[in-house]
C-alpha positions as a LaTeX table, in Angstrom:
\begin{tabular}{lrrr}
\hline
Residue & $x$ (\AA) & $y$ (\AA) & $z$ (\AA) \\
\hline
Unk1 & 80.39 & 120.23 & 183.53 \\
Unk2 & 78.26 & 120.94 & 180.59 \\
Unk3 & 75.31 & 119.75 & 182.69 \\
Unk4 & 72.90 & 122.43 & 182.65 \\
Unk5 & 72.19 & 122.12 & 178.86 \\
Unk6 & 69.16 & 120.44 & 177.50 \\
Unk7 & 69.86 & 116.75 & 176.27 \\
Unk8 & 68.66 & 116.36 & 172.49 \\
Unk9 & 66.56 & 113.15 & 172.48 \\
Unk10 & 68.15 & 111.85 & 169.06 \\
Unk11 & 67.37 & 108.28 & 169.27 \\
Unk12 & 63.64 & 109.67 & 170.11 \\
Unk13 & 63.24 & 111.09 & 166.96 \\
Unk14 & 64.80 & 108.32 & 165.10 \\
Unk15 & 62.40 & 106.10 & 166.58 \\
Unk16 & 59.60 & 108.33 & 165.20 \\
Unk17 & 61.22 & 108.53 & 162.06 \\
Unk18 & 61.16 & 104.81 & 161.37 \\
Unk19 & 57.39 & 104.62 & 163.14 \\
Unk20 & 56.61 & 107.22 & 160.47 \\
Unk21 & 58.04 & 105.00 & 157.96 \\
Unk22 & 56.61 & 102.01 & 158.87 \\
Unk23 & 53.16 & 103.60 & 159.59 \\
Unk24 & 53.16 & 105.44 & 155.90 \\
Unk25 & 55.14 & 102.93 & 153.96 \\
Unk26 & 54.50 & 100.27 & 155.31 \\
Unk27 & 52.78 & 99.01 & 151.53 \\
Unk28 & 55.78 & 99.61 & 149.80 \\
Unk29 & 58.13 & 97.84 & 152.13 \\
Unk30 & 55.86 & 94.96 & 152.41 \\
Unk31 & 56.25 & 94.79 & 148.72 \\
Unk32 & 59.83 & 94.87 & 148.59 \\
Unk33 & 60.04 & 92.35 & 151.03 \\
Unk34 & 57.94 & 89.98 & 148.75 \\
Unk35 & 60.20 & 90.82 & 145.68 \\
Unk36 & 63.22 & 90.15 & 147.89 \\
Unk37 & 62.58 & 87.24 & 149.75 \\
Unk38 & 61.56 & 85.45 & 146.42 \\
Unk39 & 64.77 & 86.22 & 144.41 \\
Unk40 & 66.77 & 84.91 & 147.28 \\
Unk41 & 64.78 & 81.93 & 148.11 \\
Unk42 & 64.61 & 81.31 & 143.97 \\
Unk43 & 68.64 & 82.21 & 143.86 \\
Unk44 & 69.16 & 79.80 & 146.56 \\
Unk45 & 67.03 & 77.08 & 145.37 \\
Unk46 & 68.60 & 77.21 & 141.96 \\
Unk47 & 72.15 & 77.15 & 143.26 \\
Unk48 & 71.22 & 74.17 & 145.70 \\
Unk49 & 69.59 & 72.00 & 143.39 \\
Unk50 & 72.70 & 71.43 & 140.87 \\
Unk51 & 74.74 & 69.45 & 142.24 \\
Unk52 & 78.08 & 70.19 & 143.86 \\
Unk53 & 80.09 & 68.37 & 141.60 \\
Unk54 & 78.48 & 70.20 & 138.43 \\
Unk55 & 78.71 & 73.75 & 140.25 \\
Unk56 & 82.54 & 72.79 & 140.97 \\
Unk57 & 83.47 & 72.29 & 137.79 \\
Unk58 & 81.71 & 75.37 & 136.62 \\
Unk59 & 83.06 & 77.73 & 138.41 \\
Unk60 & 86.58 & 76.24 & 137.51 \\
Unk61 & 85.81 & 76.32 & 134.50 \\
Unk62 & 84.87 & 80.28 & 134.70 \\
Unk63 & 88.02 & 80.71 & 136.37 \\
Unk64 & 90.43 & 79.08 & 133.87 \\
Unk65 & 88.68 & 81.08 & 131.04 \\
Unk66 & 88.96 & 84.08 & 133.08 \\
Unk67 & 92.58 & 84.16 & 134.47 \\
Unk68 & 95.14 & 81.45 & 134.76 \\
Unk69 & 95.29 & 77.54 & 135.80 \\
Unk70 & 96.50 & 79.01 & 138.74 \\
Unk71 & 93.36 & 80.57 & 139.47 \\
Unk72 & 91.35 & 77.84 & 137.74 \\
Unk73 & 93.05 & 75.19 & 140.70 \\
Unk74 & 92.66 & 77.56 & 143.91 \\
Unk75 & 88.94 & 77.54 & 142.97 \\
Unk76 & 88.51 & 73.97 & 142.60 \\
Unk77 & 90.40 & 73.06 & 145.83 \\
Unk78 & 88.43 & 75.71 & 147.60 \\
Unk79 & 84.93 & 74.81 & 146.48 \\
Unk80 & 85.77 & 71.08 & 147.54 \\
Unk81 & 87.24 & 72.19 & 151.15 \\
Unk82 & 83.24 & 73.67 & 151.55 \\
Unk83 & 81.98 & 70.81 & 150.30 \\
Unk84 & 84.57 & 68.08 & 151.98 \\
Unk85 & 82.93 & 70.25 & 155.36 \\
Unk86 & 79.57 & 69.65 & 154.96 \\
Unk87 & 78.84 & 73.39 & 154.25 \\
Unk88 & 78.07 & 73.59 & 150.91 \\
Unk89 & 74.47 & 74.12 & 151.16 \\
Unk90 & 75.27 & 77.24 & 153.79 \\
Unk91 & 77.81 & 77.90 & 151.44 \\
Unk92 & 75.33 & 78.89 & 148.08 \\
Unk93 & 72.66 & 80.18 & 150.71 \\
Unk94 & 75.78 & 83.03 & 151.74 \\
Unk95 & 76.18 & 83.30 & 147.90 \\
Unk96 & 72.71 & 83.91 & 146.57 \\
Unk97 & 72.21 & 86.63 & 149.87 \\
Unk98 & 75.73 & 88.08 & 148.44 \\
Unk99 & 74.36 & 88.25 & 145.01 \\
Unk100 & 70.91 & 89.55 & 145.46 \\
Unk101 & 72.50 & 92.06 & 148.09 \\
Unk102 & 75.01 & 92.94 & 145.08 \\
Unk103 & 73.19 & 93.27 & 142.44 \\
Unk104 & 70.67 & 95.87 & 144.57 \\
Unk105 & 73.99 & 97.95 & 145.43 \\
Unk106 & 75.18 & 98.13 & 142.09 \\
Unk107 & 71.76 & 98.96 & 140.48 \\
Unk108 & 71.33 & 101.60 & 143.13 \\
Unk109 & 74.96 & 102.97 & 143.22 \\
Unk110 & 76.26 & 103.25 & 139.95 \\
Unk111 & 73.64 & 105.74 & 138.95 \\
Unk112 & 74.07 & 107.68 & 141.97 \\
Unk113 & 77.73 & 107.69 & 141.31 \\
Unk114 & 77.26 & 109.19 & 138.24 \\
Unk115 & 74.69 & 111.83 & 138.83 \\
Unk116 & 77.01 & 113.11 & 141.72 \\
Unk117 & 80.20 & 112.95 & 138.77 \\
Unk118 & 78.02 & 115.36 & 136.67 \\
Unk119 & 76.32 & 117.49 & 139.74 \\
Unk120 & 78.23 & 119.43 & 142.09 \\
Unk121 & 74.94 & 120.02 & 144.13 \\
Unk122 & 74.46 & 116.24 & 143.95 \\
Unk123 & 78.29 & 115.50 & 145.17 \\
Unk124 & 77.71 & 117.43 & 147.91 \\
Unk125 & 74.93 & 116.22 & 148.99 \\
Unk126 & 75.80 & 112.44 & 148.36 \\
Unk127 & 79.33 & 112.30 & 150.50 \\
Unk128 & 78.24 & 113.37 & 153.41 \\
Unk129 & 75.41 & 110.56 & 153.30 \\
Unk130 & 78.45 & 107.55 & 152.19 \\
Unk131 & 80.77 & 109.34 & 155.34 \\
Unk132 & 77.61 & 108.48 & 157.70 \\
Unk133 & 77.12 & 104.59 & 156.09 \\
Unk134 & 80.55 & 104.04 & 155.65 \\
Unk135 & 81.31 & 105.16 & 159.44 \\
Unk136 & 78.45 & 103.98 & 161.12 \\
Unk137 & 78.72 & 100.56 & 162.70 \\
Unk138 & 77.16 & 97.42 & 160.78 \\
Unk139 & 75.31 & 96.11 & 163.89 \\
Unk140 & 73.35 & 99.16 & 163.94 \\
Unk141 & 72.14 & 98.88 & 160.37 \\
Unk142 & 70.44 & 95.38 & 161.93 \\
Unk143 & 68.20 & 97.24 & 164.09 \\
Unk144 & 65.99 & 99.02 & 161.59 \\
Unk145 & 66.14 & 96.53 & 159.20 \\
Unk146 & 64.35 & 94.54 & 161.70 \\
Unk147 & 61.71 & 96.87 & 162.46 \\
Unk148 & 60.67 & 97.34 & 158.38 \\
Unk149 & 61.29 & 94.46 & 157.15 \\
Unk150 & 61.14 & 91.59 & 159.59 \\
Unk151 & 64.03 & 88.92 & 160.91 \\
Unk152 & 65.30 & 87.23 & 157.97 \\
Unk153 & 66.90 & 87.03 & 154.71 \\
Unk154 & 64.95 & 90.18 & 154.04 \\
Unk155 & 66.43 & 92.07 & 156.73 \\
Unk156 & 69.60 & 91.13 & 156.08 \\
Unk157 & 69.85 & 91.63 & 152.45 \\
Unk158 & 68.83 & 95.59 & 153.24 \\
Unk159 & 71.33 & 95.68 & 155.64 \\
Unk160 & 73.75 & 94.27 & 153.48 \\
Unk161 & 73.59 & 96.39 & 150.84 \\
Unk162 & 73.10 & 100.11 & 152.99 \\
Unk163 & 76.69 & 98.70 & 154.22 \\
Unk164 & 78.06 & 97.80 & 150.56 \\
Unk165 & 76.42 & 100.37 & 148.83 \\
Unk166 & 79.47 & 103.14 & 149.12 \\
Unk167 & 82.46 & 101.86 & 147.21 \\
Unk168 & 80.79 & 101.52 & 144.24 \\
Unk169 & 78.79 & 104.94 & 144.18 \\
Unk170 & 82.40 & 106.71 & 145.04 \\
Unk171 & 84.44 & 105.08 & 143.12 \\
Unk172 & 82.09 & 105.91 & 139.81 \\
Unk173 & 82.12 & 109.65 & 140.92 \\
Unk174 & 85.78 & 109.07 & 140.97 \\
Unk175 & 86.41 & 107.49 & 137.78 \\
Unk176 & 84.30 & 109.85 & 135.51 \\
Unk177 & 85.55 & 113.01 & 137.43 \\
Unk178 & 88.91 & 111.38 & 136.36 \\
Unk179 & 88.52 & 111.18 & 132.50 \\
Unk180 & 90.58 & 113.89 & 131.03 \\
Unk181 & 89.61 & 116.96 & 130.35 \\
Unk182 & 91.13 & 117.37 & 127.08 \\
Unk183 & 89.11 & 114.31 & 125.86 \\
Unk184 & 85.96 & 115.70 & 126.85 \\
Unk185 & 86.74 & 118.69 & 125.11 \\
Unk186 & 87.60 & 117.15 & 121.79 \\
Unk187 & 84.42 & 115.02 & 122.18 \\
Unk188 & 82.19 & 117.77 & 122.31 \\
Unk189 & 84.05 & 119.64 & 119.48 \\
Unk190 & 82.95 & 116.68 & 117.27 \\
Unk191 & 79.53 & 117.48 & 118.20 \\
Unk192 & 78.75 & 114.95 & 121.14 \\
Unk193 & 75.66 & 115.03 & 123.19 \\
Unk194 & 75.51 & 114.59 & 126.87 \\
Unk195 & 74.27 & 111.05 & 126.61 \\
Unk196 & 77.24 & 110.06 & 123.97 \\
Unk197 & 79.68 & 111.59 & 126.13 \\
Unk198 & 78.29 & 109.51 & 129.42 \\
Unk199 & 78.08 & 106.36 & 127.40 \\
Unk200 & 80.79 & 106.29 & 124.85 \\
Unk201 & 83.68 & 108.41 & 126.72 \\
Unk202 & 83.14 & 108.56 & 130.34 \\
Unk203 & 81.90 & 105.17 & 131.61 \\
Unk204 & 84.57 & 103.37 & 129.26 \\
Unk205 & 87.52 & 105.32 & 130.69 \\
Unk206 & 85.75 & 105.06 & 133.86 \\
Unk207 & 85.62 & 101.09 & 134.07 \\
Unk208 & 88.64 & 100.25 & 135.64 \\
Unk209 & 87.64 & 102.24 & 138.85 \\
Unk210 & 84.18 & 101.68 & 138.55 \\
Unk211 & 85.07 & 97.73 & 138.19 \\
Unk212 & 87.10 & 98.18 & 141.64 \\
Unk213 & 84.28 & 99.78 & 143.28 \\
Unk214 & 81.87 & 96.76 & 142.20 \\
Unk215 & 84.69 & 94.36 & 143.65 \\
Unk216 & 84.92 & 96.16 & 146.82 \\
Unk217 & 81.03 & 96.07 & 147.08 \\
Unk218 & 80.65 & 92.32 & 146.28 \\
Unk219 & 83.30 & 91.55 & 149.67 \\
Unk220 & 81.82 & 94.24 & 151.80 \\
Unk221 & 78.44 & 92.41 & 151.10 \\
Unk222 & 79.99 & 88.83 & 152.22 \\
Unk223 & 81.33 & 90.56 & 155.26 \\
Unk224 & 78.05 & 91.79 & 156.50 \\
Unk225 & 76.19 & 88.54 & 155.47 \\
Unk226 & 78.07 & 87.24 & 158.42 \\
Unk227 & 76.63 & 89.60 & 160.46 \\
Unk228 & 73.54 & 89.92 & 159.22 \\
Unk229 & 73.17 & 86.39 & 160.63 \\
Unk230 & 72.19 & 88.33 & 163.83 \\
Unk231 & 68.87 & 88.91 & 162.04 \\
Unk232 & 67.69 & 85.30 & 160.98 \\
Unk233 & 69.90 & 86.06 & 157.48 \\
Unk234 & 71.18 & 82.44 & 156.71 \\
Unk235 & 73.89 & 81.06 & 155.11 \\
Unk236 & 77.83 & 80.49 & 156.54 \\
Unk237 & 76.62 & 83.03 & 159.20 \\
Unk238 & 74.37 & 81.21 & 160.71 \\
Unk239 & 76.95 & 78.67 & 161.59 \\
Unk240 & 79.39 & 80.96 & 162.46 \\
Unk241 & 76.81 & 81.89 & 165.41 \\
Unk242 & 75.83 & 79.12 & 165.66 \\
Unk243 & 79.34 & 77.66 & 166.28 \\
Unk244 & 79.81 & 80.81 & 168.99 \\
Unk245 & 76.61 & 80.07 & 170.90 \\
Unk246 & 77.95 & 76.54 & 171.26 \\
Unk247 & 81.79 & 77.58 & 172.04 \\
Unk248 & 82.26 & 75.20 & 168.97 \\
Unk249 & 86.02 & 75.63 & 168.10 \\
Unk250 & 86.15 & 72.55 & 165.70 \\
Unk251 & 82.54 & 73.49 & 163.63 \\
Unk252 & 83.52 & 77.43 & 163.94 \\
Unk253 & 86.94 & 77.09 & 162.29 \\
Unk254 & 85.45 & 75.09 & 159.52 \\
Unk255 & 82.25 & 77.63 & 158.90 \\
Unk256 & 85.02 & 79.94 & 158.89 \\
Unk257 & 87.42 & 78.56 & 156.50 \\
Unk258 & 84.20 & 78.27 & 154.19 \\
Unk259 & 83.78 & 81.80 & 154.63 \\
Unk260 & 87.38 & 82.72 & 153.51 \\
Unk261 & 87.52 & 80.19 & 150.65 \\
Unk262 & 84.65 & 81.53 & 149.42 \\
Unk263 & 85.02 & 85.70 & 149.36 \\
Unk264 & 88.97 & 84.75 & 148.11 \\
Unk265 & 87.42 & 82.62 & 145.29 \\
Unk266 & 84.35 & 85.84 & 144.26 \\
Unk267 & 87.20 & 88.18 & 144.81 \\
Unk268 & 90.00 & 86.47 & 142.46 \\
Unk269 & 87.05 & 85.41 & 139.48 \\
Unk270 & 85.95 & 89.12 & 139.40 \\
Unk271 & 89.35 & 90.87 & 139.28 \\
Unk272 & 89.92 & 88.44 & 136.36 \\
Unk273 & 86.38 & 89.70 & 134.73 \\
Unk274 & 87.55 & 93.07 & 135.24 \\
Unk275 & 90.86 & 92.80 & 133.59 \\
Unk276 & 89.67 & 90.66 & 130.70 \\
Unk277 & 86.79 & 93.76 & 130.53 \\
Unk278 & 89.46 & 96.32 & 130.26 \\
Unk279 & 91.30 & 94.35 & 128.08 \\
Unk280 & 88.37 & 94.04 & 125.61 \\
\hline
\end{tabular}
């Protein structure tokens, strides 16, 4: 019907786009890549080499300090289902991906969360940008990944965190556009500066919602590790796929109770850090 209008060649000039990059930047990704690929590798290695059995009882050790015995049992059952499965190398390769991927997000978002709580020019510009990541779908995140950085853990860690980045940036908007007004007010009667206000009043009212966003970025990153497996990322994912490729029910229902064990396990220990945070 609407044939007789000219077609917009969009995925043309997104090609050129990332060309452009690659031709112009392609020193600083290189670079990145480098800095990437050894934190991984280094996480991973580290998190390999103790053994299971020490790493167990760490972690359910964290976990009774941190919540209840409750907690402190789930986590020491679940580690030893991955490890009872044979997966428990996969198993800290997924975790070292999740918490290089992490840490980028949160070092990235949180700042950007609060320079769009204290800019309306920067709010608007910054939501429209989270709509298109949060919207867009993860496997097409993958394909320039691939083109800048290369197949592998590189990739997918980039990936990863474009895909985790938004909770925490809104959530920190949220939380310091949340603080009361009144507050603020009476802080800045008493002769506060812009920085005191940020650090002492703001960010400390703020922590419960930006401690949600940080949880909510740390499982969005172990959801698109799986799929980031696509790209040579290893890890649980890799066995996942590799499980599919085979029509493996047996091996795929055991990468994928791994999987599970492990995001309920990150997901209980840091809602217990963030409620012994608030409460401190």
């Amino acid at each position: 019907m609407l044939d007789f209008l000219p077609q917009i060649p969009l995925g043309d000039w997104f090609e050129v786009f990332i060309d452009i990059l690659d031709q112009y930047l392609g020193w600083f990704f290189e670079g990145a890549s480098a800095v990437i690929r050894s934190t991984v590798s280094g996480f991973e290695s580290f998190l390999i080499f103790i053994p299971a059995l020490i790493m167990i009882l760490a972690f359910t050790g964290l976990a009774y300090w941190l919540g209840k015995r409750n907690l402190a049992i789930f986590t020491f059952v679940g580690l030893f289902v991955i490890q009872f499965v044979d997966l428990w190398e996969s198993a800290m390769s997924t975790l070292a991906l999740v918490l290089v991927s992490s840490l980028i997000a949160l070092l990235v978002g949180i700042p950007i969360g609060i320079l769009a709580s204290r800019s309306e020019r920067a709010d608007s510009i910054v939501r429209p940008v989270l709509d298109f990541m949060q919207t867009m779908p993860a496997f097409v995140y993958l394909i320039p990944a691939i083109i800048l950085f290369e197949r592998g853990n590189v990739a997918g860690t980039i990936a990863t965190v474009i895909f985790a980045m938004p909770p925490v940036v809104r959530l920190t908007n949220l939380g310091i556009r949340q603080v009361p007004s009144d507050v603020m007010e009476a802080a800045k009667s008493l002769g506060s500066t812009a920085r005191q206000l940020l650090y002492k009043i703001q960010l400390p009212m703020a922590l419960p919602t930006i401690l949600a966003g940080i949880n909510q970025t740390i499982m969005l990153a172990l959801s698109m590790v799986v799929i980031a497996s696509m790209i040579g990322a290893g890890g649980l994912g890799s066995d996942v796929r590799a499980a599919l490729s085979r029509v493996n029910i047996g091996f795929g229902f055991e990468a994928g109770i791994a999987v599970v064990m492990l995001a309920m396990i990150i997901d209980r220990i840091t809602q217990a850090i963030g409620k012994r945070t608030q409460q401190y």
